[in-house]
C-alpha positions, 0 to 999 in steps of 0.5 A: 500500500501507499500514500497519494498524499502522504504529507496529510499524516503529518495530521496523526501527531495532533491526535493527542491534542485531541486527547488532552481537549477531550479529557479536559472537557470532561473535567469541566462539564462533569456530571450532575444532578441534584435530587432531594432524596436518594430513594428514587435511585437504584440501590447501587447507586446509593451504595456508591457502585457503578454500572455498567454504563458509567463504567464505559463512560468514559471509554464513548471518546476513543470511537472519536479518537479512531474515527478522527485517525481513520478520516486522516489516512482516508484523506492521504488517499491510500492506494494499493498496486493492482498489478504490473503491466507492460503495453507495446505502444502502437507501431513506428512510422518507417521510410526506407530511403534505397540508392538506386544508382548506377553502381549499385547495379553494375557492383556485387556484395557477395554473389548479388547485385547490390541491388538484388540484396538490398530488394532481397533484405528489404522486403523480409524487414517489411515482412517483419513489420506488424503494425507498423507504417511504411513508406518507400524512397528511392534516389539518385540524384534526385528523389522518388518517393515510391509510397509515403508511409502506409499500413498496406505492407503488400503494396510496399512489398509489391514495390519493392519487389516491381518498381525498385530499380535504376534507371528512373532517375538521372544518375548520380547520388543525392544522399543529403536530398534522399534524407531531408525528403525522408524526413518530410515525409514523417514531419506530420506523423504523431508516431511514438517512433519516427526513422529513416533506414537510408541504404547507399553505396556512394557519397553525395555528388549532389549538393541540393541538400547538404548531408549535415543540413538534412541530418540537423532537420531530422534531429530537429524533428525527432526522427532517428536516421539509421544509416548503411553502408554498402562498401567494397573497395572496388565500389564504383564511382568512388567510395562510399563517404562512411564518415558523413552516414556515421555523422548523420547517424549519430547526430540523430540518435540512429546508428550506422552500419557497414555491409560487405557481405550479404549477412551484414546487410541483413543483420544490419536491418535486424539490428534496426529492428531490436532497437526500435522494438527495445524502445517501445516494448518497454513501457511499463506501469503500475494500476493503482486503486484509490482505497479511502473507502476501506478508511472512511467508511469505518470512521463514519460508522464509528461517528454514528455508533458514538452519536447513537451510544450518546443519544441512548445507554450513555445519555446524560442529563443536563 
């Protein structure tokens, strides 16, 4: 059990000065009544005994007592804890942001196309979703925005597997672009998690949007950016710029990873997904029941018993 308002207990230590008021009354206002005679009395009374009543007399003021120490801790609100439970809050807003670039084509990772691997790795990490939210990105140098975040994971596999590809765009690789648009996509979204899962094997050649300026929009925002690497030193085109994907990804609170074979490509996508579910599997509470009745109740029924008690057997004459 505990206490709401556990300040309220403070009010127990005036208790005694209830005590000592409740004494001190009836020392001044004691009981009497003048007669003429001793004949009408019981013959008890005229023997100087006591009944029962005058016995307990003295005893009516502690149903007072504890009814008063019953209506304080009524009033510091205890409760008691129900039970524990845990809640997976509702889904995350994902935006796979995939380079569709020449290279990726033309260069392997492992025995796959770059391409073929990332369609490949993709599609099982949509598989894996739930309820969650997805919408599809491709670049090069420029930005095509397959499907904006939506719970219709079929059509987004379906994308994957059919649109997906090189060729759509004017070649070259727009990394810093590809994430701001990412991120625009999530800006109205009311997800208790936001990321973008960007998938690139070059470096920015286009300098519509620097990578640096993009990634301070996402922090901005609260949108986590994973960032991954797809390097092989006989990357076409140049090498793929790990240090500005590590910067995005640490500056936005996501992480980065490097792929040089198909396995780190899919335990990057893994990792991913522990991670946002580490965030969200964790909410735990605690229910709580308000318990004053289980006080206040017995300290009325002790307020009436007293009342009743005063008004009948231990009724006193002016």
């Amino acid at each position: 059990m505990r206490f709401a308002d556990p300040e309220l207990l403070v009010l127990l230590a005036l208790l005694p000065l209830f005590v000592w008021l409740l004494r001190r009354d009836g020392r001044r206002h004691p009981a009497s009544l003048r007669l003429p005679s001793l004949a009408a009395l019981p013959a008890a009374a005229r023997a100087g005994g006591r009944s029962w009543r005058t016995r307990t007399l003295p005893w009516l003021p502690v149903l007072r007592l504890a009814a008063a120490a019953l209506i304080i801790i009524a009033l510091a609100r205890p409760q008691t804890a129900d039970a524990e439970a845990s809640t997976t809050a509702e889904g995350i807003d994902i935006v796979l942001a995939i380079d569709t670039s020449l290279s990726m084509v033309q260069e392997s990772i492992g025995d796959e196309r770059r391409i073929e691997a990332a369609r490949r790795v993709a599609r099982d990490f949509i598989d894996r979703r739930g309820a969650d939210r997805v919408g599809l990105l491709v670049f090069e140098s420029r930005t095509l925005v397959l499907s904006p975040p939506t719970l219709d994971l079929d059509a987004i596999d379906r994308l994957v597997a059919d649109t997906m590809r090189t060729g759509l765009l004017p070649g070259g690789t727009a990394v810093g672009l590809a994430l701001a648009k990412s991120v625009d996509l999530l800006r109205e979204s009311d997800a208790p998690s936001r990321i973008v899962v960007l998938l690139t094997d070059g470096e920015d050649n286009v300098r519509t949007v620097r990578p640096v300026d993009a990634a301070g929009i996402a922090e901005a925002l609260g949108v986590r950016v994973y960032t991954i690497a797809i390097a092989d030193p006989g990357a076409y085109q140049g090498v793929v710029d790990e240090l500005a994907l590590r910067f995005i990804a640490d500056r936005t609170g996501g992480e980065y990873f490097r792929a040089s074979e198909p396995g780190d490509l899919e335990a990057a996508y893994a990792a991913v997904d522990a991670l946002e579910r580490a965030r969200l599997d964790t909410e735990e509470f605690t229910v709580f029941r308000e318990r004053m009745p289980w006080f206040l109740i017995p300290a009325m029924a002790l307020i009436l018993l007293e009342l009743l008690g005063r008004a009948t057997w231990w009724r006193r004459a002016p």
